[in-house]
VOSE-707129 format. One record per residue (C-alpha): x, y, z. Coordinates in steps of 0.001 Angstrom, whole numbers, plus 500000, padded with zeros to 6 digits. Layout:
N
XYZ/...
// end
This chain:
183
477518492564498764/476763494645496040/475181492075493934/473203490785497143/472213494476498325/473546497246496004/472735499821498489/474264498040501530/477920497371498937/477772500936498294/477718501838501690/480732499471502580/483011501080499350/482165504605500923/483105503281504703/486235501845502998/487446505032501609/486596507057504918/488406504165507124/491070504363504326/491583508542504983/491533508157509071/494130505464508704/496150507562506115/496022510482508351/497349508327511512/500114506867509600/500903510386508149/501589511477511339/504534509071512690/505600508839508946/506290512305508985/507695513280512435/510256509955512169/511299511463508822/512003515115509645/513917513234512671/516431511206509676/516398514403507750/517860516299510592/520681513240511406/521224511844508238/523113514071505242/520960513216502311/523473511032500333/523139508470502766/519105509073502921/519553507905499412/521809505224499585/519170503694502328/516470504029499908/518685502099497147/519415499492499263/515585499298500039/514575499516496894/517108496138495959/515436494351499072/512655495131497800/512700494436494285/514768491039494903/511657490167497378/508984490456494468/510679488570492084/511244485743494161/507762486222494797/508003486938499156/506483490070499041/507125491488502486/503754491643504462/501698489765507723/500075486717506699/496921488285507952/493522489540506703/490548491752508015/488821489279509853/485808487812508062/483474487341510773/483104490937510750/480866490587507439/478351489133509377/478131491270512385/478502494589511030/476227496658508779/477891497904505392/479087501425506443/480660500222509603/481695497082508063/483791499295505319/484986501833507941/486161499202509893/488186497609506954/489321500657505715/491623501788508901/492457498093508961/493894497869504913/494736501641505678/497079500847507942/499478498869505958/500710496758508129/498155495113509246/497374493083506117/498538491295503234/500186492923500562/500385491821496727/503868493899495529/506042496044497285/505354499378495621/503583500696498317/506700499638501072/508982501399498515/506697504876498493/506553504701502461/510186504532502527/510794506893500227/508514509157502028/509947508517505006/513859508986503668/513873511640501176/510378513788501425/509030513305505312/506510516713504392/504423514818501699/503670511921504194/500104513404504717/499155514504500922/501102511023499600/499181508520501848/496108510698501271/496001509801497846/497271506189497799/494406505631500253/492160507254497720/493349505485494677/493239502458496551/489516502882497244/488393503487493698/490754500856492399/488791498760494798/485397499901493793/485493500063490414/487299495988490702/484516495594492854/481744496586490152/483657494651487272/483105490729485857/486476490209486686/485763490608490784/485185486810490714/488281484976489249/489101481656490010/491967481564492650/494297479919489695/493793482798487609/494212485268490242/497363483763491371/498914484395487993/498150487492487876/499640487749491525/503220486229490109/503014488982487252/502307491905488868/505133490796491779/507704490287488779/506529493188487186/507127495437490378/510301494127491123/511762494898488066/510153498346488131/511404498588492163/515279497615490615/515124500449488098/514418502502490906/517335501074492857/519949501393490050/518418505734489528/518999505980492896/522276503997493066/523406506808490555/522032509767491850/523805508734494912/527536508819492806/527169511522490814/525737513529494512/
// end
């Protein structure tokens, strides 16, 4: 799109982020009321421990390469039935939503849960700015030569970043694992 019509692919990138910030703000909300909710039942040792345990589902699910997501995608048609703007509003709640689409690591699952577990208040600001970081990240690999890999290439790069966040997600695991005996 923004090789075919610049002006039109701009349009869509700023829909995307705006879609992106309404769907951060209505996951914010459940996010942070069903975390102030465990923070009220749960003592925060065993907050912790839940995140650990995450954390090693997690990790163990990106190095065997199962990232945990819905084998789904914004639907394509879409592209050809809606104008830029709406087309990148559109996408953005959907992708802004999490849940709804395909995910390449679980970094972002590990955030939410942490969230969710240990800091329920910084639901809003948090998803705020992974929505926003997401959009540029998108825009400026948008704008780049490298938007148009072949699918082999892309695929490697998949694998890599998967083992790469696993064994970052683990590391996380084993801080928390200890912050949880020496609590």
């Amino acid at each position: 799109m923004l090789r075919r019509n610049p002006f039109e692919g701009v349009r869509f990138l700023v829909g995307l982020a705006v879609g992106g910030v309404i769907a951060g703000v209505l996951l914010a909300i459940p996010v942070l009321l069903a975390g102030m909710l465990l923070q009220q039942v749960l003592p925060e040792p065993l907050r912790l421990a839940l995140l650990a345990a995450v954390a090693v589902w997690l990790g163990v699910a990106d190095l065997r390469d199962r990232t945990p997501h819905i084998w789904r995608q914004v639907p394509q048609r879409l592209v050809r039935t809606l104008p830029g703007g709406t087309l990148g509003v559109v996408w953005g709640i959907d992708l802004g939503l999490l849940f709804t689409t395909q995910k390449t690591v679980s970094l972002i699952w590990l955030a939410l849960a942490a969230v969710l577990l240990v800091d329920p208040a910084s639901a809003p600001l948090l998803l705020l700015c992974v929505v926003l970081v997401a959009s540029l990240l998108v825009s400026l690999w948008s704008m780049s030569k490298h938007a148009d890999l072949p699918e082999r290439r892309s695929r490697k790069w998949v694998v890599r970043a998967r083992r790469a966040s696993g064994v970052t997600i683990l590391a996380v695991a084993l801080s928390l694992v200890v912050a949880v005996v020496q609590a």
